[in-house]
C-alpha positions in Angstrom: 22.2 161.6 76.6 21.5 158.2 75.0 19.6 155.5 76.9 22.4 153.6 76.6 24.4 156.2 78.7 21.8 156.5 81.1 21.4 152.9 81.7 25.6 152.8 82.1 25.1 155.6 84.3 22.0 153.9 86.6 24.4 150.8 87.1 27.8 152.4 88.0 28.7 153.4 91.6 27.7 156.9 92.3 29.7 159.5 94.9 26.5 160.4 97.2 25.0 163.8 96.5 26.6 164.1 93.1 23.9 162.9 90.9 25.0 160.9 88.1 28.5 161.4 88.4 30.4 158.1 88.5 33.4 157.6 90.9 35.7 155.1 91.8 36.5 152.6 94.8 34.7 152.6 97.9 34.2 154.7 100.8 35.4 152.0 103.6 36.5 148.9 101.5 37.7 146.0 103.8 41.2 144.8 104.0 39.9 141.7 104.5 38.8 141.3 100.6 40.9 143.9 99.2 44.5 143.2 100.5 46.5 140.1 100.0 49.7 139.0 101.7 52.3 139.8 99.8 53.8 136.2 100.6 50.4 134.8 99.2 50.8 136.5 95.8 51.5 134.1 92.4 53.3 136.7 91.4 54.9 137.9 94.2 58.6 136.0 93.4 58.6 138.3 89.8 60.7 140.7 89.8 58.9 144.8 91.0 57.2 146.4 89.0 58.5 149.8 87.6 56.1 151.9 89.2 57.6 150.1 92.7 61.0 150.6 92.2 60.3 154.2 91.5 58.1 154.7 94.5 60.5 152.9 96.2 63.2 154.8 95.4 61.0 157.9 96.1 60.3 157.2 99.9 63.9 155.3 100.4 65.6 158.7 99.8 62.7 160.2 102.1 64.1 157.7 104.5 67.5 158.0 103.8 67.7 154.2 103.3 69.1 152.2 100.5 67.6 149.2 99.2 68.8 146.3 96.5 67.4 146.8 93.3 67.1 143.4 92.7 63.7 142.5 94.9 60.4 140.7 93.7 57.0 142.0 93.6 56.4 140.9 97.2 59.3 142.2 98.7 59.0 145.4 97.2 55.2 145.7 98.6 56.3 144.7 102.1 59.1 147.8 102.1 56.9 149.9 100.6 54.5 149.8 103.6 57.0 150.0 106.2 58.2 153.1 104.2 55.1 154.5 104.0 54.6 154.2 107.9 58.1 155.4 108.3 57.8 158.4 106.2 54.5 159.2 107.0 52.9 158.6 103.3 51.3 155.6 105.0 47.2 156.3 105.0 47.4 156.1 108.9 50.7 158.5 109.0 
């Protein structure tokens, strides 16, 4: 490995007991800096994202629920974690 590399390696976060292996997020990370009311966005009026409305559509049909395909980035965020709750995908489920 290339000092370089191993410099790289020294700085990034490391999964504990894996060596040098890199990894990525955080064990706990607080809502508080990591999660943003969808109201608050600059962004949040555009329209969703493609990767929303196809979650979206994913747990609407686990729901059995329809939804307009018309809805901004915010909206679509703020049904996605009710659906997630509802369906159980939700990280407390």
């Amino acid at each position: 490995m290339s000092d370089s590399n191993t410099r790289a390696n020294q700085s990034s976060p490391t999964e504990p007991g894996s060596g040098d292996r890199e990894v990525l997020g955080a064990e706990n990370p607080s809502p508080t800096n990591t999660e943003k009311d969808p109201d608050d966005w600059v962004t949040g009026d555009e329209p969703m994202t493609g990767a929303q409305r196809s979650y979206l559509d994913t747990l609407a049909r686990e729901a059995g629920e329809t939804l307009p395909a018309d809805l901004t980035k915010a909206e679509a965020s703020e049904h996605i974690d009710r659906l997630q709750q509802s369906t159980g995908r939700g990280s407390d489920g």
